[in-house]
N, C-alpha and C positions, 0 to 999 in steps of 0.2 A: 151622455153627450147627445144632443140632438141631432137628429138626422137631417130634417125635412122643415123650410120654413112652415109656420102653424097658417092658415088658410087667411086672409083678410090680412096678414101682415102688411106693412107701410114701411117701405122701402123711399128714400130721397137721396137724390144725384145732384150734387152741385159742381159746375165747371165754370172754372178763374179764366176764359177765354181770352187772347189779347186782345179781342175785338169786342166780346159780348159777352155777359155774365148769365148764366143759366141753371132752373132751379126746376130736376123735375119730383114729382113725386107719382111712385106706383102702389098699387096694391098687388099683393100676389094672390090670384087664383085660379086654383085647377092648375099649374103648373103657368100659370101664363104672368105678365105681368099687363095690370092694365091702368093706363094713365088716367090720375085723378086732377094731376094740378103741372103747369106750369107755366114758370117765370122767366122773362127776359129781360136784361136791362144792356141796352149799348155803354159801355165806360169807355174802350176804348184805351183801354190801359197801354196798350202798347205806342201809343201817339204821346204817352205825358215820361216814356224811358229815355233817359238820358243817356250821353256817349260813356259817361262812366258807370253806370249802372244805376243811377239814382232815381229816382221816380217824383215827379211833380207833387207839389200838394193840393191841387186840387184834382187830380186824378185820385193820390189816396184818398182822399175827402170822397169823393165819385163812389171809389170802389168798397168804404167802409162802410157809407151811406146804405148800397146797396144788398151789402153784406146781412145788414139790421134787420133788412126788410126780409132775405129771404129766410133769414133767424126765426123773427117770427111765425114762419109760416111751418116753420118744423122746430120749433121750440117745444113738441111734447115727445121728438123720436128721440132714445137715446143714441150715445153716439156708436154703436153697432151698427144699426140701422142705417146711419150716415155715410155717403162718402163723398168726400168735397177736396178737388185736386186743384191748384194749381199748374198749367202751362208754359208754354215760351217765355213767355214776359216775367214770371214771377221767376222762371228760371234764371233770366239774366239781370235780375236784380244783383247788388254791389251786397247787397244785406237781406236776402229773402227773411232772413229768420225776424227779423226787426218789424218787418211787412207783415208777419204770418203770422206773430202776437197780438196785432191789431186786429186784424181780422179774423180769427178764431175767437177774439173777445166778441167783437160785433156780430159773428154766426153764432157762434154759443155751441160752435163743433170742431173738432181738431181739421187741421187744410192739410191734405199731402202734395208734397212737388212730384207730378212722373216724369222722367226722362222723352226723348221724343221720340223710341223707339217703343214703349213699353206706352205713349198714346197712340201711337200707331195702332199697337195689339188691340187698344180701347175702341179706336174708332173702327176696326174692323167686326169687332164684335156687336158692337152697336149698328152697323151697317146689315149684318147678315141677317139679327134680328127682326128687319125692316123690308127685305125683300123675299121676292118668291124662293124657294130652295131651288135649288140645282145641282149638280154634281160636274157643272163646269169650273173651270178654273177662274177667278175673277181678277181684276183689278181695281180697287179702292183707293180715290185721291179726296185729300180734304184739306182745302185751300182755306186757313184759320186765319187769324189778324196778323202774328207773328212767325206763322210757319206752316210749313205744309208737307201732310204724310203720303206715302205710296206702301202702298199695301199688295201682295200678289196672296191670295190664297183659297184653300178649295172645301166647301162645307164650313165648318167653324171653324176653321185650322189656317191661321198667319201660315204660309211658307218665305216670303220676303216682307220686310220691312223696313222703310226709311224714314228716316225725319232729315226738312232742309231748314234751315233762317232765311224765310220768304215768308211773307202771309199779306194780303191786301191793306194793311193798315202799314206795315213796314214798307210792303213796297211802293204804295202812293206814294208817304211821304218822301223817300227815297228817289227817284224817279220822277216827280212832278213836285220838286217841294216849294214851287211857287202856283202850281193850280194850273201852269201853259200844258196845253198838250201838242207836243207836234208830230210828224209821222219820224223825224231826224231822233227824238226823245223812243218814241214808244220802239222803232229798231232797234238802239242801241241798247232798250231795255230789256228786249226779246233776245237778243243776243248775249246779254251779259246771264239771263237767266236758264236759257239753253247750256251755256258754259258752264255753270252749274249742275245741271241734271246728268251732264257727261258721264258722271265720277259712277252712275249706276244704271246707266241707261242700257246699253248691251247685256247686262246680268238680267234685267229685270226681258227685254223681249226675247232674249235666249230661254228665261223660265218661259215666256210666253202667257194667253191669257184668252178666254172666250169674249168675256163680257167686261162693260169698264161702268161701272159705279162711280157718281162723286157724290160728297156730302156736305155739309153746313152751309151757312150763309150765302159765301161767293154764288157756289155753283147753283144752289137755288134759286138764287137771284137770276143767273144766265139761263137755266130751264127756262123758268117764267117768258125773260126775253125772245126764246129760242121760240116757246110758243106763240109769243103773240106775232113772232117775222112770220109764221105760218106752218111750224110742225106740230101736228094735234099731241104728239104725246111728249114735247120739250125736250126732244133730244140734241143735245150739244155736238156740235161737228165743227169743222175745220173753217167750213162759210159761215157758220152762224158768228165766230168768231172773230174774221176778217170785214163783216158786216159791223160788227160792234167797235170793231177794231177805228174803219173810217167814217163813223157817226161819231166817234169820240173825236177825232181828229179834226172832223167838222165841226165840231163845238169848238174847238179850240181850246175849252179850260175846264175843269173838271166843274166851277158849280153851274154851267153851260149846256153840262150834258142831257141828252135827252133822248129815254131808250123807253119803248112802249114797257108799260108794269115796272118797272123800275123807281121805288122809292127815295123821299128825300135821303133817308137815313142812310139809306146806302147806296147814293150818287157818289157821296164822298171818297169813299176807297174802291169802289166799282173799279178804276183805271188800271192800279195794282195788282186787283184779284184778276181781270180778265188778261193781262198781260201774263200773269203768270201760267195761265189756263190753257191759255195760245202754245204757249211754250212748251209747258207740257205736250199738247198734240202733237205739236209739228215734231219735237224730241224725240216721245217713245211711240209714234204713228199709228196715235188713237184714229180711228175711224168714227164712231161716235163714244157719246156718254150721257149714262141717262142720271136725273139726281135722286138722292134719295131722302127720304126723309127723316131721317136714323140718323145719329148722331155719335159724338165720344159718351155724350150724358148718358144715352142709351146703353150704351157697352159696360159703364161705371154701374147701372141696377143689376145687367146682366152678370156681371160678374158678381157682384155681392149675393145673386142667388147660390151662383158655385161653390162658393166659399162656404155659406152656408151648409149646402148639401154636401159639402164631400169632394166638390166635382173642382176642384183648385189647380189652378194653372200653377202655382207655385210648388206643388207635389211633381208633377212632371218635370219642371226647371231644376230643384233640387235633384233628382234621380237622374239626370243628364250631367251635371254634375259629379254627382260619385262615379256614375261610367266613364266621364271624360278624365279624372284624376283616380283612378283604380282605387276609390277608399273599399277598406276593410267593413264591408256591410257586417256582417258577422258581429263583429265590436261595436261599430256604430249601434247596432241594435241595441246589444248590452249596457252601453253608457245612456242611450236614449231612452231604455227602458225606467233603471236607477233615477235616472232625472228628473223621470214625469211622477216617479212615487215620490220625490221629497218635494217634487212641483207640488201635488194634490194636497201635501199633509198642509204646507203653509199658505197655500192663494190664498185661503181665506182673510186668512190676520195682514198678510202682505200685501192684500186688494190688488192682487194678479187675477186676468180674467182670461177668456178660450181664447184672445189672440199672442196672448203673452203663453201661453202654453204650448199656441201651433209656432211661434215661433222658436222658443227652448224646441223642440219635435225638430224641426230644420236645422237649429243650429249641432243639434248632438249627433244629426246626420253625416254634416259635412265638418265637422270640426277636426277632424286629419286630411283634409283634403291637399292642405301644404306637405306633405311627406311627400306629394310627387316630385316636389324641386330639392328640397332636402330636408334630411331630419333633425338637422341645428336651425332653431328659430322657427321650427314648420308652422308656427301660432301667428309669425309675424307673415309668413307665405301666403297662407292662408285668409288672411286680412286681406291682404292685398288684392289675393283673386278673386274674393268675395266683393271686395268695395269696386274695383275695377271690372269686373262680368256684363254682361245685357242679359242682367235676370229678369226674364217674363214674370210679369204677373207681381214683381215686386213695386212698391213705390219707394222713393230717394231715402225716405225714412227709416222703413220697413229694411233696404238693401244696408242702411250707415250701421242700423242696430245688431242686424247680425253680424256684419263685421267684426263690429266690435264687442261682441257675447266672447265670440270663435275665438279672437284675441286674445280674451281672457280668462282662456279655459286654464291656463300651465303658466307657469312662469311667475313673475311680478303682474299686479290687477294694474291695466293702461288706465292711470289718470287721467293724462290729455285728453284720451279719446273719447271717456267716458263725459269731458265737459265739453268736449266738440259735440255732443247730444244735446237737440233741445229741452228743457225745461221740465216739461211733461214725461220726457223718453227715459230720462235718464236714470231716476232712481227704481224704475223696474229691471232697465238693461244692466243694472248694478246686483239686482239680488237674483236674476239668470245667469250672470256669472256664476256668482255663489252657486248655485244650482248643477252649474253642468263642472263646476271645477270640482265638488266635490263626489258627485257621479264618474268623471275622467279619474279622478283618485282612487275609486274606490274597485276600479278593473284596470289597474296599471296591469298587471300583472296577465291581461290578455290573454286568460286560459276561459272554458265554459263551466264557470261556475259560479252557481248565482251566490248572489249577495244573501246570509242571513236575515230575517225580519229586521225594519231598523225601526225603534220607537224616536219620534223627529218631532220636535216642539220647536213653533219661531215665535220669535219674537222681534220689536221694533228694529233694533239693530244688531239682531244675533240669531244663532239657531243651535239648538240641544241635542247633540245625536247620543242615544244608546244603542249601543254592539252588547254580542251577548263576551264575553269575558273571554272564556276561550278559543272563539274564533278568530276576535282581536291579538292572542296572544299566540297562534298559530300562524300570522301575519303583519309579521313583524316588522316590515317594508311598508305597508299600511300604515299602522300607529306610528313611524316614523314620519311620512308623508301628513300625519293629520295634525303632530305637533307641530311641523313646519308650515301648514297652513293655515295655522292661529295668527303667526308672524305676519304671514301674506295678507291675511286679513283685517288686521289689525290698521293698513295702511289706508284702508276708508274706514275705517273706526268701526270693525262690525266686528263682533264676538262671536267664535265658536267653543263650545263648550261639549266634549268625548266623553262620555259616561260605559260605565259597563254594567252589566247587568248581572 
């Protein structure tokens, strides 16, 4: 297994932003990562979502367009190397999966959706990456096209995080949806959006915080401004805001406005993002903020280093996990052990690769974690806690797939769920079933003793185990379990075949 990415690797971050589409690409060296390329394109995705969740066509047209292009530009990394997430917008699509076939066609890389708690953890990571270190406590705000995160935490460690449905492209049109601005409009929208921040505003100053960071577009934008009213290093404060606040008012209409350094491209929703920025202040009694130049994309490389290495937020999340629901480590090992040996024998023929393996690893971890509610159906408990959780470190995909692996360890194999998987997911998350149900089979019996050698041959749709003769026939509850799991199997048309030796 690899430890350590190889020196000069090429790592690409791509972010589905509701405002702006972004493409970076790094190389890794000497432990560092350092920027070779990047792309921006304004789409503006969030301005073409409809109240039912539909999406304009020529936004998708916009967003496929742009998709091609940043295709090209990483059409030689495979998609390990890749990671290209979808945000807010794609989230609140009516049919994200509809959306995500298109455009992984036009990247030519699979898209994951994160949750907006789990981009929070992204843009925090990508923010720390970007500034001096410290050992102070921080606060991290990143005011996006369709939402905006609040981050508290200290070194490279999230301690709070939130995501709201606010972001400058939402809230302009929201707010201003004919382009008037008045000071009667821009109160009631500072108001409506303070009433919002309530729901965590006392948890977040009670954690407290030394220093306040903001990141993308918006607040860059406001730095900029904040410099040119006359702060040399563009720190954001409560007048630079109230400054911006009645220069807008004075224009009267958003394409009227006119703010030193302030570009056309982002006059447009400027009114949304700085209303919401205000709010924030005055809410959780920012004193200033400085911007940074670090991003969620940044956080998206920095974490694909982790991963690489060893160093995986989703090892921590799992292991909190089994402490939170008392699993049986002991067994868990046992069954994760068996798992990963009839994993090894077939990836190859089954074209399963190191992700499909770390996640079998996670799922044979937590797969009795439902025994904490109860022991009838703990496979369907267990589903539930898994699909339902704010697992760090996971994406929507990554979080749907073990669900439903862990589903399918016992019982009847979940059809629905396994077609509620997209496209791509589904016929691996179909044969890590197979994998961990017959690993859970094979230590029902939950004493410490290992499994004899197994000889394991797969094939297309079946898999060949031999036992040695008399151990199968010393285990007699076993060969019973293994005939009855021909049947089970049989229900997605895959054959096992019990040999003895």
């Amino acid at each position: 297994m690899q430890t350590l990415l190889p020196e000069g690797e090429e790592l690409a971050a791509v972010d589905l932003g509701s405002n702006s589409f972004h493409l970076v690409v790094a190389r890794y060296e000497r432990g560092q990562l350092q920027v070779i390329d990047r792309l921006r394109e304004t789409v503006r995705l969030a301005a073409g979502l409809g109240e039912d969740g539909s999406l304009s066509n020529d936004k998708r047209r916009q967003a496929l367009t742009c998709l091609a292009q940043f295709g090209q530009r990483i059409a030689h990394l495979p998609d390990d190397r890749v990671w290209a997430v979808g945000t807010n917008t794609v989230r609140k699509l009516k049919s994200p999966r509809a959306f995500l076939i298109a455009a992984e066609t036009a990247l030519g890389h699979p898209i994951e959706i994160v949750s907006g708690r789990e981009e929070a953890r992204l843009i925090y990571l990508g923010v720390v990456h970007g500034i001096p270190e410290s050992r102070k406590r921080r606060l991290v705000v990143d005011i996006g096209g369709g939402s905006t995160e609040f981050i508290i935490g200290e070194g490279h460690a999230p301690i709070e995080r939130e995501s709201l449905q606010m972001g400058c492209v939402a809230s302009t049109l929201k707010y201003f949806p004919d382009g008037e601005i008045t000071r009667k409009r821009y109160d009631d929208a500072h108001a409506s959006i303070a009433l919002e921040l309530q729901q965590f505003a006392a948890d977040y100053k009670a954690c407290g915080w030394k220093e306040c960071w903001g990141s993308s577009g918006t607040i860059k934008a406001i730095g900029d401004v904040a410099h040119k009213l006359g702060d040399k290093d563009g720190v954001i404060t409560r007048a630079v805001l109230e400054e911006i606040r009645d220069s807008m008012i004075k224009a009267g209409h958003i394409d009227t406005i006119k703010l030193p350094s302030l570009s056309d491209e982002r006059r447009s929703v400027i009114a949304g993002g700085a209303i919401i920025l205000h709010a924030v202040i005055d809410t959780l009694g920012i004193k200033s903020m400085q911007a940074c130049e670090t991003a969620m994309r940044d956080g998206l490389l920095w974490d694909m280093v982790g991963r690489a290495e060893h160093s995986d937020t989703r090892e921590a999340t799992i292991q909190a996990l089994c402490q939170r629901y008392s699993v049986d480590e002991v067994h868990a090992e046992r069954v994760e052990r068996s798992a990963l040996t009839l994993f090894d024998a077939v990836a190859e023929h089954w074209k399963l690769d190191e992700a499909h393996r770390t996640l079998l690893h996670f799922a044979a971890r937590v797969h009795e974690i439902g025994l904490a509610v109860a022991h009838s159906q703990h496979h369907q408990h267990a589903e539930y806690i898994l699909a339902h959780s704010d697992l760090a470190g996971f994406t929507r995909l990554e979080q749907q797939t073990l669900a439903v692996v862990v589903r399918g360890h016992r019982r009847g194999i979940p059809l629905k769920e396994l077609k509620s998987l997209p496209a791509r997911a589904a016929p691996q998350a179909e044969r890590l079933i197979v994998l961990l149900r017959l690993a859970a089979l094979l230590h029902r019996s939950r004493v410490d003793e290992r499994v004899p050698k197994l000889a394991i041959e797969g094939s297309e749709r079946g898999l060949r185990l031999t036992l040695p003769e008399r151990w199968l026939q010393s285990h007699p509850l076993t060969q019973t379990d293994l005939e009855q799991e021909k049947d089970y199997l049989a229900a997605i048309e895959f054959k096992l075949v019990v040999k003895t030796a």
